[in-house]
C-alpha positions in Angstrom: -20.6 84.9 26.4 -23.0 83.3 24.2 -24.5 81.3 27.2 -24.9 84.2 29.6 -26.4 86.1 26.9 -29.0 83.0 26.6 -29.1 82.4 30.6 -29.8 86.0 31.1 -32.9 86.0 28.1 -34.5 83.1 29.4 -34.1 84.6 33.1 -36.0 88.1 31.6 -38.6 85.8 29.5 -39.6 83.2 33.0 -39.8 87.1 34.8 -42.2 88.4 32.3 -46.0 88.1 33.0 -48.2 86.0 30.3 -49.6 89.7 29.5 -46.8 92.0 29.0 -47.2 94.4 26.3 -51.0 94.0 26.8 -53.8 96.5 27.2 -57.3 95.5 28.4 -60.0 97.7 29.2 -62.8 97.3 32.2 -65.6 99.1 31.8 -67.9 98.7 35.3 -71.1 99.1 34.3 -73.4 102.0 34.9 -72.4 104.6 37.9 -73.1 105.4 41.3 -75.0 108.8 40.9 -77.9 110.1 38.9 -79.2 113.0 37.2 -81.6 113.5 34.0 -78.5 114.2 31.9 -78.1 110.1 32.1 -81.6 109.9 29.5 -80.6 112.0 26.7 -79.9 110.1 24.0 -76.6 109.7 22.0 -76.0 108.4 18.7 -74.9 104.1 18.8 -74.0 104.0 14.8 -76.7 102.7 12.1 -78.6 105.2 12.7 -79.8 103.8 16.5 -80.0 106.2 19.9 -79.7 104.9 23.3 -80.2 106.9 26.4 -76.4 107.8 27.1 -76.4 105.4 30.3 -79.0 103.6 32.9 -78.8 103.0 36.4 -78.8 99.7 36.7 -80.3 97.0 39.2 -79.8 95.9 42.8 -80.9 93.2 45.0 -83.9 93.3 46.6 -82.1 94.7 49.9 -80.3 97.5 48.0 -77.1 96.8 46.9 -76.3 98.1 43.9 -74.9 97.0 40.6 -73.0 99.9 39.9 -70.9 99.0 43.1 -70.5 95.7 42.4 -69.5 96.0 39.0 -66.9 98.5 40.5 -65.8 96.5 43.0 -65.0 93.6 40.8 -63.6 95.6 37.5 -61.0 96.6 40.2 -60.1 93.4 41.3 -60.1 92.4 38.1 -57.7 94.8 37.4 -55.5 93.6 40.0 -55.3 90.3 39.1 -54.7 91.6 35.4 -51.6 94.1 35.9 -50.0 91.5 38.6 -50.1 89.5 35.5 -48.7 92.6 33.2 -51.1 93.9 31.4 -51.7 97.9 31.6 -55.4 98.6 32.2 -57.6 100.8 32.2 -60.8 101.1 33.7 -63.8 103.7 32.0 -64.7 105.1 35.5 -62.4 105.4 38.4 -65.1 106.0 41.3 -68.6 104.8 42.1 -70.2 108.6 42.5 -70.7 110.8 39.7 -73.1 110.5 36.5 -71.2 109.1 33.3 -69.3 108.6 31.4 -71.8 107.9 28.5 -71.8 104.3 26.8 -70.1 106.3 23.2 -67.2 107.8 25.7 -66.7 104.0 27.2 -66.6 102.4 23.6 -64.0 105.3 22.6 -61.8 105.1 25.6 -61.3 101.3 24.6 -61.0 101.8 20.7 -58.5 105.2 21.8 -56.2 102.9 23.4 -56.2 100.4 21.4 -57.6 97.4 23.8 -56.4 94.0 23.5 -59.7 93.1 24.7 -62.5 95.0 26.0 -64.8 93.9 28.5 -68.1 95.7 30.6 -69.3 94.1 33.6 -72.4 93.9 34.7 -75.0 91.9 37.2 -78.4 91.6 35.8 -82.2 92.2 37.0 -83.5 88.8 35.7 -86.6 87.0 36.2 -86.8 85.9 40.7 -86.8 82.4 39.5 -83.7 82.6 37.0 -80.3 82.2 38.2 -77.1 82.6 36.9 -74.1 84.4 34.7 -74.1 85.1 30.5 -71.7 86.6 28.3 -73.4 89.2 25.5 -71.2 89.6 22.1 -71.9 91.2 19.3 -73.9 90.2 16.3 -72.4 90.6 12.8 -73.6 94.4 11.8 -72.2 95.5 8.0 -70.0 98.8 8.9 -70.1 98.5 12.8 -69.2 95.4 14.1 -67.8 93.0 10.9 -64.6 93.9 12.1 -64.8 92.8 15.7 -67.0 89.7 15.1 -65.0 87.0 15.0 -62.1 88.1 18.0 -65.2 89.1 20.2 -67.1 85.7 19.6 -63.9 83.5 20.5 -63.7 86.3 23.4 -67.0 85.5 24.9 -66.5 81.8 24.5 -63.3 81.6 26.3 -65.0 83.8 28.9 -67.7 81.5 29.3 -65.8 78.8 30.1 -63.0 80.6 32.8 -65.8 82.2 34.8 -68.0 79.7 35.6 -64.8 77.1 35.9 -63.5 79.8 38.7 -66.8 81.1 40.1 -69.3 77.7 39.9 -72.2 79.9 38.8 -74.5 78.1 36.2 -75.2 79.3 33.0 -78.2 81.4 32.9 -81.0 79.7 33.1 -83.4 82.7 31.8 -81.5 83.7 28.8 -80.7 81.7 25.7 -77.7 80.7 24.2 -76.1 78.7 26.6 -74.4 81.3 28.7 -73.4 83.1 25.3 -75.7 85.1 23.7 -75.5 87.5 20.5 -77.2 90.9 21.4 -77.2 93.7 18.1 -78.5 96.5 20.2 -75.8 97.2 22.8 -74.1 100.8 22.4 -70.3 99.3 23.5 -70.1 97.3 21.6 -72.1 98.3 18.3 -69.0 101.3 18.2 -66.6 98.9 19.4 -63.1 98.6 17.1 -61.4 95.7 19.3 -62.5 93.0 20.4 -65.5 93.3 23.5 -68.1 91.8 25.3 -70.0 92.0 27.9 -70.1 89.8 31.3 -73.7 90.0 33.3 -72.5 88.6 36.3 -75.3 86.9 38.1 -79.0 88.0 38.6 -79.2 90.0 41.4 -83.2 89.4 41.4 -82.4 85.6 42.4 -82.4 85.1 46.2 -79.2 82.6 46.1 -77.1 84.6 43.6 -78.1 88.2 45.5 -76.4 85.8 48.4 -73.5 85.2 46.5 -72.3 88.6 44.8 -72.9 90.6 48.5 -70.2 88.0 49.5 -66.9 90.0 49.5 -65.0 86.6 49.3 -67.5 85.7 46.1 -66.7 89.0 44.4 -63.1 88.2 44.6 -63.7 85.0 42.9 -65.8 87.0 40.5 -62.8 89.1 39.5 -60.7 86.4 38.8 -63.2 84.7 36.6 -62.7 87.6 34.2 -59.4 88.2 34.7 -58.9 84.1 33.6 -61.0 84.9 31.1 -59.3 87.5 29.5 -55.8 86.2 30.6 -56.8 82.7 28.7 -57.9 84.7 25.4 -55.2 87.1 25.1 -52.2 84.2 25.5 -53.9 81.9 23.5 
């Protein structure tokens, strides 16, 4: 009986994904819609105010950031809860206004994220090309409790995405693909670890190429999913 107990545990253990019992939140950047209500400013801890969200960037032929960040947290997503996790994403559509950068950073500290990540593309310099991972800096009171789980966070990131996507490391913003930011809203109020992912620059003509690519955002997906799939099983 012993052994069939055993057989049967091991069975259940090979069944389980590396993530079960996991919770990760995606938070795709900025939104689809507009309206002044997305300038008034809320209240990032330390006394600092940021306008509650901004549009975001685009290629030079229009497409958007907000989509693709949308379109990729959901792969993402995919890839994530095939592999057990529960997540949850901070917007569940690409029209609307919101929600603000304070809501995001709460929905992730309300349930209790494993790991936190926001994905964005940036609006770089034409001649830059390339992905980077923001994480916090070490803030007294805000982030001294995050520091060191979102610093190991954005190095393992590093490393999956650009093994999965073969994007270079930025070559317009320092700090080797990983760079320490203390001004971001999500992640000055975040309580688990987080960091945020900027893609590519959507102002360079090769990566624009790359991320209108529905193939390439696929692969884009599954960087971050490795990446947070790598962290959270060690």
């Amino acid at each position: 009986m012993g052994g069939l107990i055993t057989a049967v545990a091991l069975a259940a253990a090979l069944a389980a994904g590396p993530l079960d019992g996991r919770t990760v939140v995606l938070d795709p950047g900025h939104n689809g819609g507009y309206s002044d209500r997305i300038n008034r400013e809320v209240h990032v801890g330390g006394g600092m105010y940021k306008a509650c969200n901004t549009t975001g960037t685009s290629t030079n032929s229009g497409y958007p950031e907000s989509r693709l960040n949308f379109t990729v947290a959901r792969e993402a997503a995919r890839i994530l809860r095939e592999r057990g996790a529960r997540v949850v994403l901070t917007r569940r559509s690409n029209t609307g206004v919101g929600p603000c950068i304070t809501r995001r950073a709460a929905i992730a500290n309300r349930e209790g994220a494993d790991a936190a990540v926001s994905i964005h593309a940036d609006g770089g310099p034409a001649g830059g090309r390339g992905f980077h991972v923001i994480r916090p800096t070490l803030i007294e009171g805000l982030t001294d409790d995050i520091y060191a789980p979102s610093r190991r966070l954005g190095r393992v990131m590093r490393s999956e995405f650009q093994a999965v996507t073969g994007l270079p490391r930025s070559t317009y913003a320092g700090g080797d693909g990983l760079v320490a930011r203390p001004d971001l809203g999500g992640l000055r109020l975040a309580d688990v670890p987080a960091i945020f992912v900027e893609m590519a620059n959507m102002r360079n003509a090769t990566d624009a190429a790359r991320v209108k690519s529905p193939r390439f955002r696929k692969r884009l997906g599954r960087g971050i999913a490795d990446g947070v799939t790598r962290f959270l099983s060690g």
